[in-house]
C-alpha positions in Angstrom: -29.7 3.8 -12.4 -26.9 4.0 -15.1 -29.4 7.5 -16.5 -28.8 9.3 -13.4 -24.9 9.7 -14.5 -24.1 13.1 -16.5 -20.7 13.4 -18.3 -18.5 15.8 -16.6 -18.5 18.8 -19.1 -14.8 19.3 -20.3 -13.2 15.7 -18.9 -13.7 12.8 -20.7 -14.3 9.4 -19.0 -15.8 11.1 -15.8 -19.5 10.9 -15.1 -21.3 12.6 -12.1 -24.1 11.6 -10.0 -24.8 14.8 -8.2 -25.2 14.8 -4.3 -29.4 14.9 -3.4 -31.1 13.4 -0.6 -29.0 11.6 2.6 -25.9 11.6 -0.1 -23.3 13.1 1.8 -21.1 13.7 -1.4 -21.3 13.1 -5.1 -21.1 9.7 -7.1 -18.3 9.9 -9.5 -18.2 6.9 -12.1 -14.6 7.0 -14.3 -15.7 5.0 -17.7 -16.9 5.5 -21.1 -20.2 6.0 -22.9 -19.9 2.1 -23.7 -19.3 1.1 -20.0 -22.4 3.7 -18.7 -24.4 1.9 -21.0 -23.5 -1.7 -20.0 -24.2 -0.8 -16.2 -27.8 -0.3 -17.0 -30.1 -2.5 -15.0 -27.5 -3.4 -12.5 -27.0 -2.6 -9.0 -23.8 -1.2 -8.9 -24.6 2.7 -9.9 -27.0 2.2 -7.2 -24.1 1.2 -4.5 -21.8 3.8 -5.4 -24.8 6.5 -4.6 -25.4 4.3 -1.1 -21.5 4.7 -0.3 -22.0 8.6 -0.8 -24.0 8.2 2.5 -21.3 7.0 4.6 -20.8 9.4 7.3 -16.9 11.8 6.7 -16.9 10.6 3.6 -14.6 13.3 1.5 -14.9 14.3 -1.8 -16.8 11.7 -3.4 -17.8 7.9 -4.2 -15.9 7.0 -6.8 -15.7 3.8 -9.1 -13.1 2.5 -11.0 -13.8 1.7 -14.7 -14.0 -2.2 -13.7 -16.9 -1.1 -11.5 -19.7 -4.2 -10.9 -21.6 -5.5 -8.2 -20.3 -6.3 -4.6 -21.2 -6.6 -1.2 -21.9 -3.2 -0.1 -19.4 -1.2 -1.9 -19.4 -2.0 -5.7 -16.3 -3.8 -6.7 -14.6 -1.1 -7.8 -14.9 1.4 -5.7 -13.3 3.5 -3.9 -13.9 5.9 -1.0 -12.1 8.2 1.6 -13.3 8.7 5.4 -11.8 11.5 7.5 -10.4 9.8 10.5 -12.2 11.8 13.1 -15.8 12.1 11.4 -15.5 9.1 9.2 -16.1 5.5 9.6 -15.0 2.1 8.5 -16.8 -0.4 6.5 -15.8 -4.1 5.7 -18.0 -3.7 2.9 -15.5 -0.9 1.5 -13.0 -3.6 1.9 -14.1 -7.0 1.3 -14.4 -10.6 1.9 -10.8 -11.8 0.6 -8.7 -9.1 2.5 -5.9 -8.2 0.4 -7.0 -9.8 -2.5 -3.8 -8.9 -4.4 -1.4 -9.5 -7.3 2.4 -9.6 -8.3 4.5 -9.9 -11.1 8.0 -11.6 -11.2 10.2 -10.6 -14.3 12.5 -12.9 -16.0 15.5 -13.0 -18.9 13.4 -16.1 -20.1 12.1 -15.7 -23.4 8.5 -16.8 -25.2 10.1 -19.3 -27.9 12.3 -20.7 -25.4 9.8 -21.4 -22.7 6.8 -22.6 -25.2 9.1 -25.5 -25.4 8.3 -26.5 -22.1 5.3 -24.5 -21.5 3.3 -28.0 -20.7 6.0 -29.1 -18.2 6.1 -26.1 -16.7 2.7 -25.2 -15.8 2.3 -29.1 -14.5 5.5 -28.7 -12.2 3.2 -25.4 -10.8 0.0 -27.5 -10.3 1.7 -29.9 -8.9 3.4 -27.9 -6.4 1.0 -25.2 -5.6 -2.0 -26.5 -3.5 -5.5 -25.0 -5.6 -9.0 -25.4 -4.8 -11.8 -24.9 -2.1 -10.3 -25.7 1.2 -6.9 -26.8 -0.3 -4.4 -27.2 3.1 -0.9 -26.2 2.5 2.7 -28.1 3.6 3.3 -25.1 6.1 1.8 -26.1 9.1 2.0 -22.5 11.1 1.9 -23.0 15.2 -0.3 -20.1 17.2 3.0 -17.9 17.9 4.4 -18.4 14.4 0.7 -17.6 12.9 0.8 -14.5 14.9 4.2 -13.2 13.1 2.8 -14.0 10.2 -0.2 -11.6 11.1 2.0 -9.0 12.4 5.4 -9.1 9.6 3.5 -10.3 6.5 5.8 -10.9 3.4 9.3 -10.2 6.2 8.0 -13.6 7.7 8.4 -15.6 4.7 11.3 -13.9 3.4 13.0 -14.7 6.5 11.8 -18.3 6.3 13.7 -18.8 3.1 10.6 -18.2 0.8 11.9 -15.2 -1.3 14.5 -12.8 -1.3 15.3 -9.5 0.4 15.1 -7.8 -2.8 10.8 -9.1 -3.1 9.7 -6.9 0.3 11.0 -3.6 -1.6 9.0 -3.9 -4.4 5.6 -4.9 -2.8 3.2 -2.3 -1.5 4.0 -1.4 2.1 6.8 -3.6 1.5 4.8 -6.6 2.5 4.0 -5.7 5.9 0.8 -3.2 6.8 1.3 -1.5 10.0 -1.2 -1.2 12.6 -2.2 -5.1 12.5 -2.9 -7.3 16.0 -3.3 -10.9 16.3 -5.7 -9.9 19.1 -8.7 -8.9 17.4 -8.3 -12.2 14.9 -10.8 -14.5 16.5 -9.6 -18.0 17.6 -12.0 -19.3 13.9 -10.3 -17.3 12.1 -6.8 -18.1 13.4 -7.4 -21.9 12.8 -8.5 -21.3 8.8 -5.3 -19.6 8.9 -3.0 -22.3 10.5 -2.7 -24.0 6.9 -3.4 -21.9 4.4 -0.2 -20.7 3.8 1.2 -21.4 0.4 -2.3 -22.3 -0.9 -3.9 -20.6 -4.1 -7.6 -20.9 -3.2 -10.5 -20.8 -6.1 -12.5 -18.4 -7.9 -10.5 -15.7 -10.1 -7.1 -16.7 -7.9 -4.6 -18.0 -10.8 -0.3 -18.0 -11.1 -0.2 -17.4 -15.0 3.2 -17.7 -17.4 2.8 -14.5 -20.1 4.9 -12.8 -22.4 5.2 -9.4 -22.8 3.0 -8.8 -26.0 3.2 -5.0 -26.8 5.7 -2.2 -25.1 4.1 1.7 -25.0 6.2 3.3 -22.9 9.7 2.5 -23.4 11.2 4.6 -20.5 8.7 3.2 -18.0 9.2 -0.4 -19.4 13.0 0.0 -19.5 12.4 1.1 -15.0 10.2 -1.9 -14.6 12.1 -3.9 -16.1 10.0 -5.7 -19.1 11.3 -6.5 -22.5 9.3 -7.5 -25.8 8.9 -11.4 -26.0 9.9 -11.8 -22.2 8.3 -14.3 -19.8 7.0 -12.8 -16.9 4.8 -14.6 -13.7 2.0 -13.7 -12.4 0.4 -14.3 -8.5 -3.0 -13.1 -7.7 -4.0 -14.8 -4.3 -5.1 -13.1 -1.0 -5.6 -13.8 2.6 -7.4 -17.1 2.2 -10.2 -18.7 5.1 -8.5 -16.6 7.6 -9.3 -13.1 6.0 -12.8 -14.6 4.8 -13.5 -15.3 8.3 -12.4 -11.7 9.7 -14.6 -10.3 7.2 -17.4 -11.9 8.4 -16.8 -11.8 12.1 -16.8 -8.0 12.2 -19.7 -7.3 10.2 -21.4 -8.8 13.2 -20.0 -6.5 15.2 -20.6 -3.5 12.7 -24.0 -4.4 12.6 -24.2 -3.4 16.0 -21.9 -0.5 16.1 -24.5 1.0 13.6 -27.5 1.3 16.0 -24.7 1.9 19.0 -23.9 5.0 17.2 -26.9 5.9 15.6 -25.7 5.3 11.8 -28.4 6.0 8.9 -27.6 3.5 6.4 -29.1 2.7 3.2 -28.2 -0.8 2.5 -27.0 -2.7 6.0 -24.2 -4.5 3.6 -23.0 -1.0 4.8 -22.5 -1.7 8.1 -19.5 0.3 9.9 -18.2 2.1 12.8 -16.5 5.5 13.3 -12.8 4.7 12.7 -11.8 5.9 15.8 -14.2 4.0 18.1 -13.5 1.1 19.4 -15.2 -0.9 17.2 -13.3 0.2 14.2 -9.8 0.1 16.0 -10.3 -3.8 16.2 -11.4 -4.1 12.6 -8.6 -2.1 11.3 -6.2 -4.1 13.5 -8.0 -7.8 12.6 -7.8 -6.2 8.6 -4.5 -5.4 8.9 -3.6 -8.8 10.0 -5.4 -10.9 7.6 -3.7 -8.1 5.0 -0.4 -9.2 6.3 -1.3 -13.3 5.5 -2.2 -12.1 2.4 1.2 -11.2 1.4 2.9 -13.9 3.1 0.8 -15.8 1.0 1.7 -14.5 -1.9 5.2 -14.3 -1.4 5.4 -17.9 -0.7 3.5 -19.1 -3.8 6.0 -16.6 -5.8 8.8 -19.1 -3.9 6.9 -22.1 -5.3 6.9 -20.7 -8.9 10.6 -19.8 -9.2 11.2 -23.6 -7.6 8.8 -24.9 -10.5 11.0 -22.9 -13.3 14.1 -24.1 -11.3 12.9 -27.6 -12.1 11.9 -27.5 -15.4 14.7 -25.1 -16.8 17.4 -26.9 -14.4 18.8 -23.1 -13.8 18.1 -21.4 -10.7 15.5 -18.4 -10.4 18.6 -15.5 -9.4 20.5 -16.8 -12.7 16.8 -16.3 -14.7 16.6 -13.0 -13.7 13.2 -13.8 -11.8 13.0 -10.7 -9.7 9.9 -8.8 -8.3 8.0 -6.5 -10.2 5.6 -5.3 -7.8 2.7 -6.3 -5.7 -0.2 -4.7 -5.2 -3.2 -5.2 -2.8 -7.0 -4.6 -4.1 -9.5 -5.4 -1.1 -8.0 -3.1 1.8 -8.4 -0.5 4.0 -5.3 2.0 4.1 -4.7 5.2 6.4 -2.8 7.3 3.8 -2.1 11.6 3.3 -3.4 13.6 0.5 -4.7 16.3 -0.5 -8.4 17.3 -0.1 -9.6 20.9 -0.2 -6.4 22.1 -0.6 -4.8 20.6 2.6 -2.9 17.3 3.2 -4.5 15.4 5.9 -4.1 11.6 6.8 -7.5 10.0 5.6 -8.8 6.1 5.2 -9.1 4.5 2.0 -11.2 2.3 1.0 -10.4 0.2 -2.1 -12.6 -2.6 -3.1 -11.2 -4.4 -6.1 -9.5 -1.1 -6.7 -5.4 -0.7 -6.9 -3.2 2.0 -6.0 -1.8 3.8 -8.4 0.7 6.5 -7.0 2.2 8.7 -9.3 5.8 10.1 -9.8 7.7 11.6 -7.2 5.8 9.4 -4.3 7.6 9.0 -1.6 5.9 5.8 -1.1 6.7 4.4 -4.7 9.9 2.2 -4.9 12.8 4.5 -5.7 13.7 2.1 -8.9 9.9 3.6 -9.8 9.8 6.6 -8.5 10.6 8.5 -11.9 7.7 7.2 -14.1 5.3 5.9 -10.5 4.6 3.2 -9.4 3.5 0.0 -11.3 -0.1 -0.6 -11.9 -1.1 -4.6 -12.4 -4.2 -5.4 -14.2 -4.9 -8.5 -14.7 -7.5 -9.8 -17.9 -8.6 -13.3 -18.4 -6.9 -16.4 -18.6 -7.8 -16.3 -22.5 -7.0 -12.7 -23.9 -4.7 -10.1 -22.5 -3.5 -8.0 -18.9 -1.4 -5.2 -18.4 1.2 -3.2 -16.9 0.1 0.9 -16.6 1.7 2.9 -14.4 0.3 5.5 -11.4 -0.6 9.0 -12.5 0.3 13.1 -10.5 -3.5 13.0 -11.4 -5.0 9.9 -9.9 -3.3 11.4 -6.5 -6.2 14.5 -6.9 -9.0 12.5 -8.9 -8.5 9.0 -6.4 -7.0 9.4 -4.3 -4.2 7.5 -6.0 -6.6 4.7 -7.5 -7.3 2.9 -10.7 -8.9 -0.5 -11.7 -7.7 -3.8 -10.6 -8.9 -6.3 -13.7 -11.3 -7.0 -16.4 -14.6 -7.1 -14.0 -17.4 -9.4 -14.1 -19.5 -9.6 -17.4 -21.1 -12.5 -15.8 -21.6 -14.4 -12.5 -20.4 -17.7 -11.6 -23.9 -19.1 -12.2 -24.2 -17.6 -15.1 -21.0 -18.5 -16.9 -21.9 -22.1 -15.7 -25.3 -22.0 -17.9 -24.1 -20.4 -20.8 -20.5 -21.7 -21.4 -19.5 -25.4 -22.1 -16.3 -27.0 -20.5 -15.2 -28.7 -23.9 -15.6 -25.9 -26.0 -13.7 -24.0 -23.4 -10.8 -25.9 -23.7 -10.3 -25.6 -27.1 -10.7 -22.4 -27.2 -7.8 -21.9 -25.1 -6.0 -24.5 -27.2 -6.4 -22.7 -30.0 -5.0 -19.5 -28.5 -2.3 -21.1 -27.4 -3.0 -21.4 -23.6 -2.5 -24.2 -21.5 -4.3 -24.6 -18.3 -4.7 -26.9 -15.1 -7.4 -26.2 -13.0 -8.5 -28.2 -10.0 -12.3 -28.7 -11.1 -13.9 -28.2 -14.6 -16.5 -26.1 -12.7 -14.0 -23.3 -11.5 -12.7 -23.5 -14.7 -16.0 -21.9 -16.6 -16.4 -19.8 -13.7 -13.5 -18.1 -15.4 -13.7 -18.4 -19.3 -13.0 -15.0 -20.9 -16.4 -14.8 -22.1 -16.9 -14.4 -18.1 -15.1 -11.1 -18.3 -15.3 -7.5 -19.4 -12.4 -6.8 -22.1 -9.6 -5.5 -19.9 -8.5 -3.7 -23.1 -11.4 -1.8 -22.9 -11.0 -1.4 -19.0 -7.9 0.0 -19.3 -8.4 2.4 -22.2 -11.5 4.1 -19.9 -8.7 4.1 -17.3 -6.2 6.0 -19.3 -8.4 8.0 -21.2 -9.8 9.0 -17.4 -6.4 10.0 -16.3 -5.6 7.5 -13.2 -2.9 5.3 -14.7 -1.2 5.4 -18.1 -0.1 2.1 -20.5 3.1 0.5 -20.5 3.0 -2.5 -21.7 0.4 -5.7 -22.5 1.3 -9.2 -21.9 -1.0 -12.0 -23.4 -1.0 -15.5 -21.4 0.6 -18.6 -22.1 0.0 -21.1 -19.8 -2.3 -21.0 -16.5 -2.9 -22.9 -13.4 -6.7 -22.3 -11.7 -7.9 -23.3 -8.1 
């Protein structure tokens, strides 16, 4: 399918499957030559022509340059519904709802903290609840669950997780409006009852890096990032609970489509028109589960600065650990831009895709608002991730999107056939990256070798427009569900 994509004459890094048959729109892939080529024989050129069917679908179906296969939706894409005409798909979205990451900064330095690099990354494991099915220490009643599902990141705070200072510098400051406890069914409320504070499996990880390489100075010197400093990573999301949503309304979707007469080409599709009553409850149950998702994360960024508090003896305000920025990359958000010319309040679908808002955003920090907003891509637990930051043109190419990681190279059953547990190890060890992870087979699930080369990822990114380099971090120490 990859041979149906034409470079876009006079833009480098865009390719363009034109509109034809039931394609409401056209495909547009951001990537280079090299990535077009890779995608040959996979499905995921293929998905991004089925989203271009979705009925008020504007502009186009776009895909990040991370793009691979999901459910649906490639992971990677991205796709705008007008709210009247339009419809919502949990496909567009995701299993793990706000599947998300954030960075805390430090004054702590890489020859200083490789001192205790081992003590510190077993104080995390031993703190953090990782794994399938791991059950946290907050044991959340009905009513507190559902402030959780309506206040999101506020709730935590409030509880003592965090400070005041975290919910400014998280997207929608931690809290998505529009979420009700309502349309979360009574399963899904119960996988969220003790979740909280729990890492999960898969590519969830907290990771210890240093800042590696600085490329924008005034951007680096606004986010506050400093060569050789040790910053923390967080990439969680909503856990059982947003899992379960997910797959409760796809039920119903898959009804809404014959209630309204939908022509699908792939029933992973499955949606209803955003305004029917259908999609009302999804938005509201997605909203919610989004809302776990960064209380979740906002309590595991609480159990990190406790594990440097016990392994530096210094507390986390006096080690400078504030927040970065947190960013969401499975959601569904009703946002204004432009499209023909005219601002108008559209849904977004991003599908392991992350904002990336440029300068001037009213939506963008004011700290950030002078460069944009932070962009967090992370790599591998092996090689490399990086800071960019949001672009005036990812606002009319994106709709104010970019990548969100490396992207597959393999799948999990793959990685497990083809990679070897000991050799794994020492690879790490001999890049100087030590790792705990709750089973040896989650570990090869996410060797490097798993993974596309972020740096590659990121250059397609730049060299597309949606989000520009400021700075590369390389990991140290790693803890996996």
């Amino acid at each position: 399918m990859a041979k149906d994509l034409k470079m876009v004459p006079g833009q480098e890094c865009h390719w363009i499957m034109p509109r034809e048959g039931g394609m409401k729109v056209d495909g547009i892939v951001f990537a280079t030559e090299k990535i077009i080529g890779d995608l040959q024989g996979t499905k995921a050129i293929e998905q991004v022509r089925n989203v271009a069917y979705l009925p008020g679908i504007l502009q186009a179906s776009l895909a990040m340059p991370d793009i691979h296969e999901g459910y649906g939706f490639p992971i990677g894409g991205v796709a705008a519904t007008d709210l009247n005409s339009g419809v919502i798909s949990p496909g567009g979205i995701g299993y793990d709802i706000n599947c998300g990451v954030r960075i805390m900064v430090s004054n702590l330095t890489r020859p200083h903290v490789q001192k205790y690099l081992e003590q510190l990354v077993n104080s995390m494991f031993l703190n953090i609840p990782t794994g399938v099915g791991k059950k946290g220490s907050i044991r959340l009643s009905k009513r507190e669950l559902e402030e959780v599902l309506i206040r999101g990141a506020g709730w935590a705070v409030d509880k003592g997780y965090g400070w005041d200072a975290d919910l400014e510098h998280s997207e929608e400051r931690g809290s998505m409006k529009g979420s009700d406890p309502g349309h979360v069914s009574e399963r899904a409320s119960k996988r969220g009852s003790d979740g909280l504070g729990t890492l999960g499996s898969g590519n969830h990880f907290i990771e210890v890096s240093f800042v590696d390489e600085i490329f924008d100075d005034e951007a680096a010197q606004s986010f506050g990032l400093f060569k050789d400093q040790v910053v923390f990573w967080v990439h969680s999301g909503s856990r059982g609970l947003g899992h379960q949503v997910c797959t409760d309304y796809l039920r119903v979707m898959r009804r809404a489509v014959s209630k309204y007469g939908i022509s699908l080409p792939d029933r992973q599709l499955d949606c209803a028109p955003v305004m029917s009553d259908e999609g009302k409850q999804y938005f509201a149950a997605m909203a919610s589960a989004a809302n776990y998702a960064w209380a979740n994360r906002q309590v595991l960024a609480h159990y990190v600065r406790e594990s440097v508090r016990q392994t530096f003896g210094e507390s986390p305000e006096s080690l400078g650990m504030h927040m970065l920025y947190d960013v969401a990359h499975n959601i569904g958000k009703i946002e204004e831009h432009l499209v023909d010319g005219q601002k108008q309040e559209v849904l977004v679908h991003r599908k392991g895709a992350t904002r990336a808002f440029g300068p001037g955003h009213k939506d963008v920090p004011r700290k950030y608002r002078k460069v944009g907003q932070p962009v967090l891509i992370p790599g591998d637990m092996g090689r490399a991730s990086y800071i960019l930051k949001g672009t005036e043109a990812a606002m009319r190419l994106s709709f104010g999107s970019a990548c969100h990681g490396a992207g597959r190279a393999l799948s999990r059953t793959q990685a497990r056939k083809t990679i070897s547990a000991n050799e794994l190890r020492e690879q790490l060890s001999n890049r100087g990256v030590f790792v705990r992870s709750a089973t040896m087979k989650g570990l090869v699930e996410e060797a490097p070798d798993a993974y596309k080369d972020v740096g590659a990822v990121v250059e397609a990114t730049a060299c597309a427009g949606l989000a520009e380099k400021v700075a590369r971090v390389r990991p140290m120490g790693v803890i996996k569900g």
